[in-house]
C-alpha positions in Angstrom: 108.0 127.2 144.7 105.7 128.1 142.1 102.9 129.3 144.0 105.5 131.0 146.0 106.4 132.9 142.8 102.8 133.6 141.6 102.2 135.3 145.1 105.3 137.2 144.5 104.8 138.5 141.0 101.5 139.6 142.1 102.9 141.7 144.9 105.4 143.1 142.2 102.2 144.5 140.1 100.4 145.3 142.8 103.6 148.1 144.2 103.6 149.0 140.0 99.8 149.7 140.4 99.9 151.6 143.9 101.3 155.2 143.3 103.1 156.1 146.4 104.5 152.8 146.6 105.8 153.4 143.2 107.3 156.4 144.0 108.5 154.9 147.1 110.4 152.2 145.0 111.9 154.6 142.5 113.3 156.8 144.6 114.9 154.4 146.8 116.2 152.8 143.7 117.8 156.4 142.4 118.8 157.3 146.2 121.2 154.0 147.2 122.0 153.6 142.9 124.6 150.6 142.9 123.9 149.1 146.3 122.1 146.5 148.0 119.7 149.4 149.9 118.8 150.4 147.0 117.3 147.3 145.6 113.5 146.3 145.5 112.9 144.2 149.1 110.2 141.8 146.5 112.6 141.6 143.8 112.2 142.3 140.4 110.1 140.5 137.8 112.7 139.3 136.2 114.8 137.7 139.6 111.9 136.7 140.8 111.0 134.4 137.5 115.0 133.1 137.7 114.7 132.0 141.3 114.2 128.4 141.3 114.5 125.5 143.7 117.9 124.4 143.0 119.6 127.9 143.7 117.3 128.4 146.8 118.8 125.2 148.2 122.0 126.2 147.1 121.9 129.7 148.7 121.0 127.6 151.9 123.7 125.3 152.3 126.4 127.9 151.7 124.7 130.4 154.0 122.5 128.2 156.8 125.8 126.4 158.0 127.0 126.0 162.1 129.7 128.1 161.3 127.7 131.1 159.9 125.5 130.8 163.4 125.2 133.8 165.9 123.1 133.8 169.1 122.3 136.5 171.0 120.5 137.3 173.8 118.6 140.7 175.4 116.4 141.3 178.3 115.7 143.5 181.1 115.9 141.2 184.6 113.7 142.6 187.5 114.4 141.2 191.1 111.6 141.0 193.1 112.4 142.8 196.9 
């Protein structure tokens, strides 16, 4: 979890140091103000450094259950002649 974090933050600094990904994040931020588009796909610094093992495990068992399970299927089926 902790490496996990590290790699994260990094990522963080490395969008704060890149310009156009800056810009990128800003507007996006400003565009969908108050809704979940409009939050950071990393995180934040200060989520990220909240998350911990106990509320990832948490977020799993009321999420990851049989009941919350959808499977779907898509193809394209060719018939030989």
């Amino acid at each position: 979890m902790e490496r996990e974090r590290s790699v994260i933050l990094e990522e963080i600094k490395m969008v704060e140091d890149t310009p156009d990904d800056l810009v990128t994040e800003i507007f996006t931020q400003n565009f969908w103000k108050d809704q979940p588009l409009g939050r950071p796909i990393l995180g934040t610094k200060q989520t990220v450094s909240r998350l911990g093992h106990d509320k990832v495990q948490d977020f799993f068992r009321t999420f990851y259950t049989p009941d919350m399970i959808i499977i779907s299927a898509a193809g394209n089926l060719e018939h030989d002649r």
